[in-house]
N, C-alpha and C positions, 0 to 999 in steps of 0.2 A: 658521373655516367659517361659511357663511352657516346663516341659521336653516331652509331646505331641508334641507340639511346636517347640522346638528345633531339635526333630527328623524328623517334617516335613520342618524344614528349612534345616537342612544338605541334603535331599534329594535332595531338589530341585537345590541345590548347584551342589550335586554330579552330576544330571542328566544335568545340565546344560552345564557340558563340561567347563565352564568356569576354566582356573586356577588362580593363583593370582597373588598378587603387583601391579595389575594395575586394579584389579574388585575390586566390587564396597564395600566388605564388608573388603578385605583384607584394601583399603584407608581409610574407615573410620574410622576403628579396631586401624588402625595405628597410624591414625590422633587423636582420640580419647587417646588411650594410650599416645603419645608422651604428649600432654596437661595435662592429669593425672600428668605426673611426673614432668611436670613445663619446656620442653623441646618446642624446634621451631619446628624440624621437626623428625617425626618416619619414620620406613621402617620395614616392616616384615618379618622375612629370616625362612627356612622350619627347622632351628637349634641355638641356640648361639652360635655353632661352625662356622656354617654356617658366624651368622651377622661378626663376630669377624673378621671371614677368607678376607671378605668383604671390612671392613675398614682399615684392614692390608692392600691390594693390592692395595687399594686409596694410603692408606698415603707411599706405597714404589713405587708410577710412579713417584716421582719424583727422586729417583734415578735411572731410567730404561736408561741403555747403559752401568752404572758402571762396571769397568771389578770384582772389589774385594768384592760387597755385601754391607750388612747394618746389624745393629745388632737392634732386639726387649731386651729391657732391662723390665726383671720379677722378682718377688722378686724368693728367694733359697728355701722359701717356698711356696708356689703356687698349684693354679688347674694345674692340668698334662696338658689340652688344651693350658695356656696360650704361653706355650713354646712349644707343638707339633705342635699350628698350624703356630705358627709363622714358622719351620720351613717346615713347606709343602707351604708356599709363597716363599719361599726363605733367610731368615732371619736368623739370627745366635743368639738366644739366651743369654742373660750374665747378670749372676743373681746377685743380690743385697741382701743387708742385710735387715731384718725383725724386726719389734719388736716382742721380747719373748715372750709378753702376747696377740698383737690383732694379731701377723702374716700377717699384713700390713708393704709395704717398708719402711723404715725411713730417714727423710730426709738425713742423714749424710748419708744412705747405697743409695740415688739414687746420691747426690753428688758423692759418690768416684765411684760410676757406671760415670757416665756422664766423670768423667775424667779419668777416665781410657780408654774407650772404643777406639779401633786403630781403627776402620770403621764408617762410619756414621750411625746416630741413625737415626732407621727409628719413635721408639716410644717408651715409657715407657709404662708398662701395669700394672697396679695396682688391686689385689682383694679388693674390699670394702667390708668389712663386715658390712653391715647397720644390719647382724643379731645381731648383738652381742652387748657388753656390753660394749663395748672400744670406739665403732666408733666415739661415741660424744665427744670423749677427742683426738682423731686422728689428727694432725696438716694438714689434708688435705688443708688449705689456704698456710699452706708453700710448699706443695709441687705441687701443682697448680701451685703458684709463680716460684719456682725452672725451671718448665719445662718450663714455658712460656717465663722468661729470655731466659734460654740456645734457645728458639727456637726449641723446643721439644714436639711432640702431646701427649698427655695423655689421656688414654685409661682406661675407667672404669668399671670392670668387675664386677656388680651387681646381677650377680644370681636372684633370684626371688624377690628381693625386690623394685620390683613395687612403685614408689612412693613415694620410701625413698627422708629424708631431712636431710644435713648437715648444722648445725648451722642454721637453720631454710630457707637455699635454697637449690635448685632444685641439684641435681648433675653436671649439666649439667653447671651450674655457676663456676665447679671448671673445666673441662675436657671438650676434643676433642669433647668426643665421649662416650658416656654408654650402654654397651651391658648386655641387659635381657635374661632371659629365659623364656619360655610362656612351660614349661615343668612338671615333675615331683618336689614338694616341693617348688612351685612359688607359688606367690600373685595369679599369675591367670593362675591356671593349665588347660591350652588348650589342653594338650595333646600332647604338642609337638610345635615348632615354637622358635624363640629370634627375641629381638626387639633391632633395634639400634636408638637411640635418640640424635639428638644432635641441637644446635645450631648455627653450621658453614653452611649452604648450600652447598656450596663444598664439604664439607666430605660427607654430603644426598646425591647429587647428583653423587658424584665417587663411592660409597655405591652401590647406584643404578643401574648403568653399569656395576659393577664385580659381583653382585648377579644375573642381567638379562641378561647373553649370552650375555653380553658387549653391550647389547643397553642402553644408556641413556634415561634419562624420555623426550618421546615426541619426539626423532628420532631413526634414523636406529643405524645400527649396527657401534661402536665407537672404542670396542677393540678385539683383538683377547685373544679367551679364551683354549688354546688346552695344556694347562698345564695335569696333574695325577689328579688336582681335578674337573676341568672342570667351568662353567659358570652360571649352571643351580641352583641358591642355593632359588628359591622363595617359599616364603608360599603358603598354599592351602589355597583355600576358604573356604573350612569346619575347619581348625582349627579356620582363623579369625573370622568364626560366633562362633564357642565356648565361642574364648574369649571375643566377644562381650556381650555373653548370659551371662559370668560370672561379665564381669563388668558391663553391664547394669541393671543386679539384685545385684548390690552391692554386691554376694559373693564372696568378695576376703580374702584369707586365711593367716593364718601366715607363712612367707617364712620357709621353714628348711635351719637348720645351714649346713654350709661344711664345711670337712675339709680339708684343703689344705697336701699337701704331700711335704717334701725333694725332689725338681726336683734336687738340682744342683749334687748329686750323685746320679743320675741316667745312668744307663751304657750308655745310648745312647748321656751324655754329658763327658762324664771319659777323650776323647779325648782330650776335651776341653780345659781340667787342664793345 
């Protein structure tokens, strides 16, 4: 649609009152995207922080009663989110070694994570950089293997690269779970939104119930949500029509690069030591 077009479709959106994850442009936005990147099933959350925060509190009910916690294992170098939000779930951070040149985890560094760790893992969280120039030489199939032996969900933190392919599959082929950004410097800058993708149903569907005020897709209300961050993390329907308009006119953009920061000497982890 032209940008006429588009302006008379957000209208109608807006005046509609309709919100999203379950109308009708945010399902097929979603449905649409998840297919794009070779994935079973999407879900669209109003942030990446949002999606992330999402499948963190899936993948940690199944430690819910433990008296001592669970640890999210991140590399040392990382997005600041990967290790903040893990700890607004509950989760205790514990960072691992990076390679020097892509600042993705290495196997030897989620290894000696994994046996170290004195509390149950709730996940490994990995930055992929599909921007850059390393990723295709990335032993991503080892460390896919790694987690899936140990019995370990892995968490793939794609930034805006929509799309991306390792060694000619889906992301989704190697991990849990792949969290987008439908943001600033994405494939398809909505203005705001992330996408989580995956091909477990369970993770969709527990995804689902912690981003929608703990209802599950198709019944009532399943969890209770009265935590600091609360319940409410769904997409609007004006951004899913965006990003419909961007993929459906084929403008999708070259993601920009990020850069990850030194989490593990950050004062808020010093304790940790």
């Amino acid at each position: 649609m032209d940008r006429k077009q588009l302006e008379q479709k957000e209208l109608e959106v807006l005046n509609s009152g309709v919100w999203g994850t379950i109308a009708p442009h945010s399902t097929s936005a979603a449905k649409a995207l998840a297919e794009y990147t070779g994935g079973k099933y999407g879900l669209l959350c109003h942030s990446a922080d949002a999606a992330y925060d999402a499948v963190l509190r899936h993948l940690g009910a199944r430690f819910a009663g433990q008296p001592h916690g669970d640890v999210v294992i991140v590399g040392e170098r990382s997005m600041p989110s990967d290790s903040l939000v893990a700890l607004c779930v509950g989760a205790e951070p514990i960072f691992a070694s990076v390679c020097g040149r892509c600042d993705m985890i290495t196997p030897d560094g989620l290894r000696e994570a994994l046996t170290s760790a004195a509390l149950p893992i709730r996940a490994a969280v990995l930055d992929y950089y599909a921007e850059g120039e390393m990723a295709e030489k990335y032993p991503l199939a080892e460390v896919s293997r790694i987690c899936r032996e140990g019995q370990i969900p892995l968490v793939l933190m794609a930034g805006g690269c929509i799309g991306a392919r390792h060694d000619g599959q889906p992301l989704t082929a190697f991990a849990d779970a792949v969290i987008y950004t439908l943001g600033k410097g994405s494939a398809v800058d909505a203005g705001g939104g992330g996408l989580i993708v995956t091909d477990v149903q369970a993770v969709w569907a527990g995804a689902f119930a912690y981003h929608n005020c703990g209802r599950s897709p198709g019944a009532g209300c399943s969890l209770v949500m009265d935590d600091i961050v609360g319940g409410d993390m769904r997409v609007t329907e004006w951004i899913a029509v965006a990003a419909e308009d961007i993929f459906d006119r084929g403008a999708l953009a070259v993601p920009s690069l990020r850069v990850p920061v030194n989490m593990k000497d950050q004062p808020v982890f010093q304790h940790k030591k």
